[in-house]
N, C-alpha and C positions, 0 to 999 in steps of 0.2 A: 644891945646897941642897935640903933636902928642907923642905915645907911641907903639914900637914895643915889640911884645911878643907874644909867641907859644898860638898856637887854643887852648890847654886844658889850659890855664890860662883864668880865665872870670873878668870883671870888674863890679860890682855889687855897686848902691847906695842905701842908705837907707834914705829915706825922709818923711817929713810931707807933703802930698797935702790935701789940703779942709779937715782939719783936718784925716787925715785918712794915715796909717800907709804903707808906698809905700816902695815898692826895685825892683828897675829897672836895669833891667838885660843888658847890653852895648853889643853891636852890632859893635865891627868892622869889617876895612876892610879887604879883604883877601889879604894876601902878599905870603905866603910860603906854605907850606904841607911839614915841616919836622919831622911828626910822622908815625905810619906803619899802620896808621886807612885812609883807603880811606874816600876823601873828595867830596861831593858834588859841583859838580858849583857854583850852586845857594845858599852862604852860608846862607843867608836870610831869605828862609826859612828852615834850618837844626836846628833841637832840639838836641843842640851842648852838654847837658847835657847828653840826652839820647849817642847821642855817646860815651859818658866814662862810662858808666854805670848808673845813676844818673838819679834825677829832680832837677827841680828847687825847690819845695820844702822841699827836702831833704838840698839841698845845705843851702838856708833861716835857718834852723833850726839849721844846722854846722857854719852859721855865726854868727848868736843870742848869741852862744852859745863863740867863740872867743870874739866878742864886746860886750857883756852884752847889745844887744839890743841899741847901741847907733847909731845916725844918723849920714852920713859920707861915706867915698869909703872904701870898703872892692876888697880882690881879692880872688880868689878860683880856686887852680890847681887842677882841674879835675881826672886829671890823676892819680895823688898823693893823691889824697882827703884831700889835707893843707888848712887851709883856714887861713886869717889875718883882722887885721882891721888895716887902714890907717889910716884913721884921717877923717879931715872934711873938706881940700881944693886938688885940682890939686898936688899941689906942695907935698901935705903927702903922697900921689897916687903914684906919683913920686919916691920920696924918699926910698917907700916902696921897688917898684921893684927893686930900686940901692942895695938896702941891699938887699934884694934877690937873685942878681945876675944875673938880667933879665933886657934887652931893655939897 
């Protein structure tokens, strides 16, 4: 599934690996720079958190706190400091952003 949507939006899952409590931070591709924060080339390696002001585990504990800790796609505007819980497949992922008004 392809999903377009601004740099301060992050795509974050929450998973069981080897029993052990994971959220995995999504890593797209770079399309635009329509914000007034310069962007690195190499978005790859850029700590796209620390750009908005933030960590990662600030953000984890802003999602926890939206999804009551449930496993599934969450999103997180950066910029806004909103966070959401989607659901548990692509398509709630999806949906979410449409009701958002994003992609």
């Amino acid at each position: 599934m392809t999903l377009v949507y601004p740099l301060s939006w992050r795509i974050i899952r929450h998973e069981m690996r080897d029993n052990n409590d994971t959220w995995i931070f999504e890593r797209g591709d770079f399309f635009a720079n329509l914000t007034r924060f310069p962007i690195p080339f190499d978005l790859k390696k850029v700590d796209i958190e620390k750009l908005f002001g933030t960590t990662k585990a600030d953000v984890v504990t802003e999602l926890f706190r939206v999804g009551e800790g449930k496993l599934g796609y969450y999103v997180a505007d950066l910029l806004d400091k909103r966070y959401y819980y989607c659901g548990t497949s692509e398509n709630d992922l999806k949906a979410k952003f449409v009701e958002l008004g994003i992609g």
